[in-house]
KOLVOTOR-230794 format. One line per 3 residues: number of its first residue (from 1); for each residue z, y, x of N, C-alpha, C, O, CB. Coordinates in steps of 0.2 Angstrom, whole numbers, always signed. Atoms other than C-alpha are relative to their C-alpha. Glycine has a CB too. Layout:
! residues N
NUM> Z,Y,X,Z,Y,X,Z,Y,X,Z,Y,X,Z,Y,X; ... $
END
This chain:
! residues 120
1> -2,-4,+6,-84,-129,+213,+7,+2,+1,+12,-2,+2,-2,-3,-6; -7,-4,+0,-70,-117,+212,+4,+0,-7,+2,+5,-11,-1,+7,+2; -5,+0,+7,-58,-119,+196,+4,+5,-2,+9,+5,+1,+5,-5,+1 $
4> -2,-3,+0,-55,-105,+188,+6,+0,-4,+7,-4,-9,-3,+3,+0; -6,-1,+4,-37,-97,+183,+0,+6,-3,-4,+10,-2,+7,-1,+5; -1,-6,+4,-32,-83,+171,+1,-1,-6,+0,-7,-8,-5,+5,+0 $
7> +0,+1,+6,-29,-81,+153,-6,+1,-2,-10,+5,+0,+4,+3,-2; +6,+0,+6,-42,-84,+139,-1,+7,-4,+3,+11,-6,+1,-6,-6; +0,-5,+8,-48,-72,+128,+6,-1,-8,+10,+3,-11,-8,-2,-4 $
10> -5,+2,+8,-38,-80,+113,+7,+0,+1,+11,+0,-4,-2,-7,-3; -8,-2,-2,-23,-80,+123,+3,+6,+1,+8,+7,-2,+3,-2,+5; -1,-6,+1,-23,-63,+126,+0,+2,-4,+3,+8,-4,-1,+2,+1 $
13> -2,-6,+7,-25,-58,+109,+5,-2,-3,+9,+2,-5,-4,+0,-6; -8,+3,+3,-12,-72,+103,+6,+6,+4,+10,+8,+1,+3,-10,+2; -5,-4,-3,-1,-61,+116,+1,+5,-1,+6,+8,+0,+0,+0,+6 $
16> +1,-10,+3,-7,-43,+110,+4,-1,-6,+10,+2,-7,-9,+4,-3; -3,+2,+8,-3,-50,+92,+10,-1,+1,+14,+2,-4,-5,-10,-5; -7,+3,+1,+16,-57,+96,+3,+7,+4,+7,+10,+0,+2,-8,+5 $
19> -3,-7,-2,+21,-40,+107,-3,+6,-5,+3,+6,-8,-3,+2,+7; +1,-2,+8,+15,-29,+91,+3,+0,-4,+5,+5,-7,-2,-2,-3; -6,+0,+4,+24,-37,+80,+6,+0,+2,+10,+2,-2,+1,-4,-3 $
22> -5,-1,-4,+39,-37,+92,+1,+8,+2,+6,+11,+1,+0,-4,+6; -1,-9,+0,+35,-18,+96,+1,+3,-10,+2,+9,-9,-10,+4,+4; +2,-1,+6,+33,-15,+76,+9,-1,-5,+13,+3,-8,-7,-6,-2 $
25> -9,+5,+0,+52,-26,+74,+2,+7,+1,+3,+11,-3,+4,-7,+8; -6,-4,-5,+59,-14,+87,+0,+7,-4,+5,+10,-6,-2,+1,+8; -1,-8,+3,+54,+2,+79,+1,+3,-6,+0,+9,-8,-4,+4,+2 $
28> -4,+1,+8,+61,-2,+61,+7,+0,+4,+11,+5,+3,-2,-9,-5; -6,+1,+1,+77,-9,+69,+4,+4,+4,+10,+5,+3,+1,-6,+2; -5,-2,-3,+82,+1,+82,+2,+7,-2,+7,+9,+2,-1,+0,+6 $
31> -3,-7,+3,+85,+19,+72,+6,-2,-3,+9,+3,-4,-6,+4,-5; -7,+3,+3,+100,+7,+63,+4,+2,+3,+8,+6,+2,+1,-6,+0; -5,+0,-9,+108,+4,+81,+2,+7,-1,+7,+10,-4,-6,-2,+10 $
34> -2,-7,-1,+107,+21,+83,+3,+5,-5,+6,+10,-3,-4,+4,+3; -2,-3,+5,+112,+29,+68,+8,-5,+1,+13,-1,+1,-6,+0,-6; -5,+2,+0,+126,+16,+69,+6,+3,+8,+11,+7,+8,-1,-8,-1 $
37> -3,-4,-5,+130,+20,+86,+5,+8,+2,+10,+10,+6,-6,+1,+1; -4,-10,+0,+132,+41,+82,+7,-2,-2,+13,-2,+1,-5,+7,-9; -6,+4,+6,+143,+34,+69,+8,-2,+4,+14,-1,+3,-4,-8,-3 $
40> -9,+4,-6,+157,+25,+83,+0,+5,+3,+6,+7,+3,+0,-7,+6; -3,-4,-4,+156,+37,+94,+3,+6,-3,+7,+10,+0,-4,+0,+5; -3,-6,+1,+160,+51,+83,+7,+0,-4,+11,+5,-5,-4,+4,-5 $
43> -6,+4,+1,+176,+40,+77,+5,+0,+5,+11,+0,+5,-1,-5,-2; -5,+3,-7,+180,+35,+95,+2,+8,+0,+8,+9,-2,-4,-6,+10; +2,-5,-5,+178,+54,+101,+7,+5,-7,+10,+9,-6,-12,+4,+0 $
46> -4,-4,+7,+189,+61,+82,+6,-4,+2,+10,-1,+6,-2,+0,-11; -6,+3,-1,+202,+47,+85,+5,+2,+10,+11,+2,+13,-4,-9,+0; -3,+0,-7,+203,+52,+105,+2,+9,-2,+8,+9,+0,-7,-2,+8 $
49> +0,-6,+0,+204,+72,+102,+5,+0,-4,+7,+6,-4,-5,+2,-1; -5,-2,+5,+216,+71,+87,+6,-3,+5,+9,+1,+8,+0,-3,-10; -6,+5,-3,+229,+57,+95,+6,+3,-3,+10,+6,+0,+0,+1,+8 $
52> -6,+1,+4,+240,+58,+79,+1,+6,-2,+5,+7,-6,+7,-2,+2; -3,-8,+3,+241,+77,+76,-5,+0,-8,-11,-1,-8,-2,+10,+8; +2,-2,+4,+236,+81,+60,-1,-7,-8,-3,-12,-5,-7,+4,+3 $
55> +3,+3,+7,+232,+71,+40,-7,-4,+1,-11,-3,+5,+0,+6,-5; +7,+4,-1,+220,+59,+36,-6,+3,-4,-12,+2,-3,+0,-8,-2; +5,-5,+1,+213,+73,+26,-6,+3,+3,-12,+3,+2,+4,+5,+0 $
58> +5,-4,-2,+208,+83,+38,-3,-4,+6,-8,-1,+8,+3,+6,+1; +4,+4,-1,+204,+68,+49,-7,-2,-2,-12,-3,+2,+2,-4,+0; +4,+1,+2,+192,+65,+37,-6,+5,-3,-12,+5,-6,+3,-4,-4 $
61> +6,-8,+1,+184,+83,+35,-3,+0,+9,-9,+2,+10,+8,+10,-2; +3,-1,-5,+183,+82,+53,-5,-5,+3,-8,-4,+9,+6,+1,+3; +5,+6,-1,+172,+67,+53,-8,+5,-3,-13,+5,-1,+3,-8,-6 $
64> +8,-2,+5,+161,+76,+39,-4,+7,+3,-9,+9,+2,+2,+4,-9; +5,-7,-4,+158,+92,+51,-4,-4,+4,-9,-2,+6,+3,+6,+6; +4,+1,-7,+153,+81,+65,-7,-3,-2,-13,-3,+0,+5,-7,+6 $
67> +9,+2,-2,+141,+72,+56,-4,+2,-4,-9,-2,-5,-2,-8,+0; +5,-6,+3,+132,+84,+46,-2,+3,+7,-8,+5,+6,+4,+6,-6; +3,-1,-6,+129,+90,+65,-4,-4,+4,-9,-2,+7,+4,+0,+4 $
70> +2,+5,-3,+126,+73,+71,-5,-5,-4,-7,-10,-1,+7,-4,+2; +2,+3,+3,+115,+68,+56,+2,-8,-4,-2,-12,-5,-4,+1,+2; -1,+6,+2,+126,+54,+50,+0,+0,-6,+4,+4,-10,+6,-2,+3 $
73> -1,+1,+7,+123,+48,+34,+2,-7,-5,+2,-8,-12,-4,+2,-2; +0,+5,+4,+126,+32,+32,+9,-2,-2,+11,-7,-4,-4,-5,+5; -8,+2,+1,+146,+34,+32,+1,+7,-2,+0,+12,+2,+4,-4,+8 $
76> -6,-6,+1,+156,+49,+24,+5,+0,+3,+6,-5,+7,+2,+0,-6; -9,+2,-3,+175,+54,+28,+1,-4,-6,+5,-8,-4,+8,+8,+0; -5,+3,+4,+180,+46,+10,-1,-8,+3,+4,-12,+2,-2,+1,-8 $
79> -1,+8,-2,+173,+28,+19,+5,+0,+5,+8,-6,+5,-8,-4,+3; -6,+1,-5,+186,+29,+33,+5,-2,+0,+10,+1,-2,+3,+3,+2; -10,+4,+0,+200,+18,+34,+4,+2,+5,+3,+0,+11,+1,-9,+0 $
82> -3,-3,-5,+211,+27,+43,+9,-1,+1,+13,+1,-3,-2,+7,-2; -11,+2,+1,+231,+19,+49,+0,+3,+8,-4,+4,+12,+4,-12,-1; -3,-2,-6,+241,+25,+64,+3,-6,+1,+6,-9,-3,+5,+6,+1 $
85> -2,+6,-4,+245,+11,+76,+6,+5,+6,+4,+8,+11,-9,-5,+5; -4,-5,-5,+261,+20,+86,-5,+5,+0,-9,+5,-5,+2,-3,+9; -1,-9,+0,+258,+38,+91,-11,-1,+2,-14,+3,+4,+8,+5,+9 $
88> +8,-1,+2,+237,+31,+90,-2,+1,-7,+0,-2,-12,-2,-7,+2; +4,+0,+4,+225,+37,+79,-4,-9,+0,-6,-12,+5,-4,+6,+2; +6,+6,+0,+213,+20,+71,-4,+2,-5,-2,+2,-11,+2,-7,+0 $
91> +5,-4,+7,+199,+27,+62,-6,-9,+0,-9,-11,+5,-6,+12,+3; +7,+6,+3,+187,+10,+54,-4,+3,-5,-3,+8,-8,+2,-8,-3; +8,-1,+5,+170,+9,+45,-3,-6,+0,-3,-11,+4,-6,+5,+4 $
94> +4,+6,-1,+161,-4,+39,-8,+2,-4,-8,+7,-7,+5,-7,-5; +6,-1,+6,+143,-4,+30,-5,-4,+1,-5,-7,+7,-4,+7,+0; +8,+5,+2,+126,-14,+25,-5,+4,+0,-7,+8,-5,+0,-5,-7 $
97> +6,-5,+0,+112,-6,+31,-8,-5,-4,-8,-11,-6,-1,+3,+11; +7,+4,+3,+94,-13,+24,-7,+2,+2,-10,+7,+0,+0,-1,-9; +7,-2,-3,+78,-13,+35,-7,+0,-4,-12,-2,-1,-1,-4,+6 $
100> +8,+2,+3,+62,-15,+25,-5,-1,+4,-9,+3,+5,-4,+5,-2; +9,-1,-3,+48,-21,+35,-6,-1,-2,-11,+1,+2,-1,-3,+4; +5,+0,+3,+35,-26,+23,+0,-3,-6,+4,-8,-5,-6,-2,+5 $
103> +1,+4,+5,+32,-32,+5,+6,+0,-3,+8,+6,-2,-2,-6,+2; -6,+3,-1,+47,-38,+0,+6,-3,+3,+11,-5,+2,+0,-2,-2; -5,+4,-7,+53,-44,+17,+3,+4,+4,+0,+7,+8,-3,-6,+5 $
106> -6,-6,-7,+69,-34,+26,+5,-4,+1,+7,-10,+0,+5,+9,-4; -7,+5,-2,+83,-39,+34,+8,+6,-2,+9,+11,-5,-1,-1,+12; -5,-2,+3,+100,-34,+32,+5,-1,+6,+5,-6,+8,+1,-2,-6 $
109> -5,+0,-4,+115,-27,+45,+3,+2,-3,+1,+7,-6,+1,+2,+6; -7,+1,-3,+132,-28,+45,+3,+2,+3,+8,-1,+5,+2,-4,+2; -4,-5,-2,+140,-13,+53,+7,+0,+0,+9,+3,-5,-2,+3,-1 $
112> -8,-2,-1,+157,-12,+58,+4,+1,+5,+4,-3,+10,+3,-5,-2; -1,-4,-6,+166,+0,+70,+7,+3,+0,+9,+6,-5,-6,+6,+1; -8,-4,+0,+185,+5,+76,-1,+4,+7,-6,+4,+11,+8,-6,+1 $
115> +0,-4,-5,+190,+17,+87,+7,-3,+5,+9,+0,+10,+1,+7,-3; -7,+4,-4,+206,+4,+93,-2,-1,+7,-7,-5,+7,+3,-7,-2; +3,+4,-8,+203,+1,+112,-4,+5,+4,-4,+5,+10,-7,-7,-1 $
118> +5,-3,-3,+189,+14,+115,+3,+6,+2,+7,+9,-2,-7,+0,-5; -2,-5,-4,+192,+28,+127,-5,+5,+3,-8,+3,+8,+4,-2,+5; +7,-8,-2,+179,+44,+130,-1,-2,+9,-5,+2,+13,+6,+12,-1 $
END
């Protein structure tokens, strides 16, 4: 007699059931990422293109065209903390985003993004 190998039936469903909810996770959480994501780079990309010319005014107008383009909504120009470091622009953001995934039970990120360091 030959001893057979492979997975059970009931393993395979426990394995269907755990990738599921891990596929199910993912596609709550990662529209955050990316929405935070837009978010930095249209900071790094206003911080690298102004490089000190102009008010934190219009810094901060110039944030609000990009993301009415870029659908950002989780941050306005008034949330920008905006200081010059020498003849650098440093544009920050911080925010708490909150995921829902069922019932009563979500999770909650902690977003927070500079433009100090980052180069196009």
């Amino acid at each position: 007699m030959h001893k057979q190998t492979g997975v059970t039936l009931s393993g395979l469903l426990i394995s269907l059931v755990i990738l599921i909810v891990l596929g199910l996770l993912g596609l709550k959480v990662i529209p955050a990422y990316i929405e935070f994501y837009t978010a930095k780079k249209a900071i790094v990309a206003i911080a690298f293109e102004t490089k000190g010319a102009g008010g934190v005014g219009e810094l901060r107008k110039a944030f609000d065209r990009r993301a009415a383009v870029d659908s950002i909504d989780v941050v306005s120009g008034k949330d920008l903390e905006i200081t010059k470091e020498g003849n650098d622009v440093v544009i920050n953001f911080a925010y708490r985003k909150e995921v829902p995934l069922f019932a009563n039970l979500g999770l909650y990120f902690d977003f927070a993004a500079t433009s100090k360091g980052s180069s196009e």
